[in-house]
N, C-alpha and C positions, 0 to 999 in steps of 0.2 A: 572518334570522328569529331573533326573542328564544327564550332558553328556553321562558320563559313564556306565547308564542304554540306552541312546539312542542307543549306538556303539555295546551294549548287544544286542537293540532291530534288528539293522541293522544286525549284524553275524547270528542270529535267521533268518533271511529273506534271508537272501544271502542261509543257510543252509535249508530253506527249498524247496527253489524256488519262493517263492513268491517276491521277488528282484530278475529281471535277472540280469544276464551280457553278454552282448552286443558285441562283440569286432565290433569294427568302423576301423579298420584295414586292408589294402591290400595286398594278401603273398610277401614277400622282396626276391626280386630271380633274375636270371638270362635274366626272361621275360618282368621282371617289367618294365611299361613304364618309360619314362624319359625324362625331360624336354632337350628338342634344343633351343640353344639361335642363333641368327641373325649369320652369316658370320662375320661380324665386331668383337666382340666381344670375349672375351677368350673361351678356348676351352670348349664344353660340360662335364660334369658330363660324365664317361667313363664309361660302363655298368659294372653293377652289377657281383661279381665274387665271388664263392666259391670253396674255396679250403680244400681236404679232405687232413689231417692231417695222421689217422689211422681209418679203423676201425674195432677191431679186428685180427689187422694182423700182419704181423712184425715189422709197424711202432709203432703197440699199441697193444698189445695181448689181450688186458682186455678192452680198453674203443675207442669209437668214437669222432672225436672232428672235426671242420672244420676252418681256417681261412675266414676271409672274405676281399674285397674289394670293395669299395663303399663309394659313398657321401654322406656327410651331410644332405642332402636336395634331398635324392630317397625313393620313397614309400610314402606311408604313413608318414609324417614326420612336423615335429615344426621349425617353423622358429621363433628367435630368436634377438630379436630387434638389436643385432648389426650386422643382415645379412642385414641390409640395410641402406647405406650412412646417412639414415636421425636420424640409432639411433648407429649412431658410437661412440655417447659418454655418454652413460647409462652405469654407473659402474656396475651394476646389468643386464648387456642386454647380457651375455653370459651363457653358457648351464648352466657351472658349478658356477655361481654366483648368476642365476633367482631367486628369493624368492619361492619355493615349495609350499608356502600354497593358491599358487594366481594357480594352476595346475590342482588342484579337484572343480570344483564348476559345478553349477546346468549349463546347455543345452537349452537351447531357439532354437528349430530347426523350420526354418523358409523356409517351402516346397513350391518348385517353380517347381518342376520338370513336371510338366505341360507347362508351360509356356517355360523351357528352353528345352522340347522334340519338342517342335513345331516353335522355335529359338534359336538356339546354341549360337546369340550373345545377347540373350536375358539379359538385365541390370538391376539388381535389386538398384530400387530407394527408397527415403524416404517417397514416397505415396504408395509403396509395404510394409516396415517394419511397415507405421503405421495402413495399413489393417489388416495385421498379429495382428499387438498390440492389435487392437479394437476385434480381435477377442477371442484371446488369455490371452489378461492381456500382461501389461510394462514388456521389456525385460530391467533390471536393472542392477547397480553396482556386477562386479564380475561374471557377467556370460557371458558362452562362446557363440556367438550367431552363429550358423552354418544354411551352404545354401544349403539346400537338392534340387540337381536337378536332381540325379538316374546317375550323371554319371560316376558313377562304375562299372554299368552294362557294361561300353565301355573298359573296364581295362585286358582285356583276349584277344586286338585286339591295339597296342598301336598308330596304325594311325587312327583307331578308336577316341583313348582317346585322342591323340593331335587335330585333328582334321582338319589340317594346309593346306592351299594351299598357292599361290605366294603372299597375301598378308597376310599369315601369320597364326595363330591358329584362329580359331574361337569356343570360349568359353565362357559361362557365367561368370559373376562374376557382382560385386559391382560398383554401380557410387560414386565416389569421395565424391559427397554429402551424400548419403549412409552408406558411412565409419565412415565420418566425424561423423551424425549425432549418428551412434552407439559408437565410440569414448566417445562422451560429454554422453552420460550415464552410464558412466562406464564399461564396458566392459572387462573382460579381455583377452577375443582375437576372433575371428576370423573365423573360417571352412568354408573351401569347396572340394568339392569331385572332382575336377578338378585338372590338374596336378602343379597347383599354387593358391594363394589365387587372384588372380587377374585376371579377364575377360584377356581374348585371346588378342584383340585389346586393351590392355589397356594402351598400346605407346602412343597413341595418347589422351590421358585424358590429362586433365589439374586437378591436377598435373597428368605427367606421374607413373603409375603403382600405383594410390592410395591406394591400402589395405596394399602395402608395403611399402610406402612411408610414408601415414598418419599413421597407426598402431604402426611403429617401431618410430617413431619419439615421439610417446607419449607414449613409453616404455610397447606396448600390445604383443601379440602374432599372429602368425598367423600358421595354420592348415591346411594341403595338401595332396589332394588324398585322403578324408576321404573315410568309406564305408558304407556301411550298414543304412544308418541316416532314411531309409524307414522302417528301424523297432525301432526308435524313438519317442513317443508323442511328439506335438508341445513343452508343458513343464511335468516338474515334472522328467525328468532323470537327474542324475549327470555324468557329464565328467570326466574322467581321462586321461588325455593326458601329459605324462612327457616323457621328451628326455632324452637318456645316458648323464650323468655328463662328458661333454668333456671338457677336457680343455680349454679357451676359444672359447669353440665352439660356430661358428653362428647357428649349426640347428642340427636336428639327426632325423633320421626314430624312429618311435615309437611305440609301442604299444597301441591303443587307446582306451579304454574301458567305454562302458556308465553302469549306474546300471539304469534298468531300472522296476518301477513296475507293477507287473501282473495284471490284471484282473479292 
């Protein structure tokens, strides 16, 4: 079979239903939660803003349009290896420079959400990805490997979703080794449905903040505040996760979309 008959056979499936589409995406709005960094540190990401333009009225008689204002890195969104010191010098590590063909690939969804309903700082380690593997089959070169733990469901309550008290967010996310060990398989980035790719407490890792530390430093991606991943198989969906073409942009909200198949 030609490509070109495959793309034939995918449009066929997309058109009939038997390929869904998924969106893995959280609505981008005024609610949307948003990461708080430490007192020390530069000021928060400033909440989300939209602004109506016209609609229908004097400002626009015929059409609706809205401005908006907002971070890089709110929502649902792609970080981008030069969002973090370790991949500050990847010529290709901003929005509008990433190579696009490394943005669509197959989904490895690797469901914890057990484990992290019944510990928030629940640590997914390299004895969790290789139970998954031995269940599932090797999560390989090029795929995006995401950390389904349901907490999305906490996304309509945003101290819910942070989760924070005086020592801070308590969140799931990856241990260093974790990272690392999906890293050396190839990977091309990252997911998780929390409001960063990196576990709450993950200050205190060695290294500090691994998924964005080890990740961007070996020029991968990383994926925030995904949703939906509980209506994902463990494999066989494809990701589509691409950020607006910013200018040297480190990140951008996105639209996230799995194809995933029926039956």
């Amino acid at each position: 079979m030609t490509s070109r008959n495959m793309l034939e056979g995918l449009a066929g499936m997309l058109a009939s239903g038997s390929v869904e589409v998924v969106d893995c995406s959280g609505t981008l709005g005024p609610e949307t939660p948003l990461l708080k960094l430490p007192p020390d540190f530069a000021r928060d990401t400033p909440p989300i803003k939209i602004h109506r333009i016209s609609e229908y009225d004097v400002n626009g008689p015929w059409w609706a349009w809205n401005w908006l204002e907002l971070g890089e890195h709110s929502g649902t969104h792609f970080d981008a290896p030069h969002h973090w010191i370790t991949g500050r010098d990847h010529a290709d590590g901003f929005t509008d420079t990433l190579p696009v063909q490394r943005l669509v690939a197959p989904a490895k969804v690797l469901d914890f959400s057990r484990e992290s309903a019944a510990n928030p700082d629940f640590l997914l380690t390299v004895d969790h990805v290789n139970a998954w593997e031995a269940a599932h089959g090797p999560i390989g070169a090029g795929d995006w490997a995401l950390f389904r733990t349901d907490w999305d469901k906490r996304a309509d309550d945003e101290s819910l979703f942070l989760n924070a008290d005086a020592t801070g967010p308590h969140t799931p996310g990856p241990t260093p080794e974790a990272i690392q060990y999906l890293i050396d398989k190839g990977i091309t980035g990252w997911g998780s449905q929390c409001i960063g790719t990196d576990a709450g407490q993950a200050g205190g890792m060695d290294p500090p903040f691994p998924a964005h530390n080890l990740l961007h430093k070996h020029n991968r991606y990383g994926l925030a505040s995904l949703a939906n991943l509980d209506r994902l198989p463990p494999k066989g969906a494809i990701l589509i996760a691409a950020p607006l073409k910013i200018k040297a942009g480190t990140g951008s909200p996105i639209r996230a979309l799995a194809l995933v198949p029926r039956g």
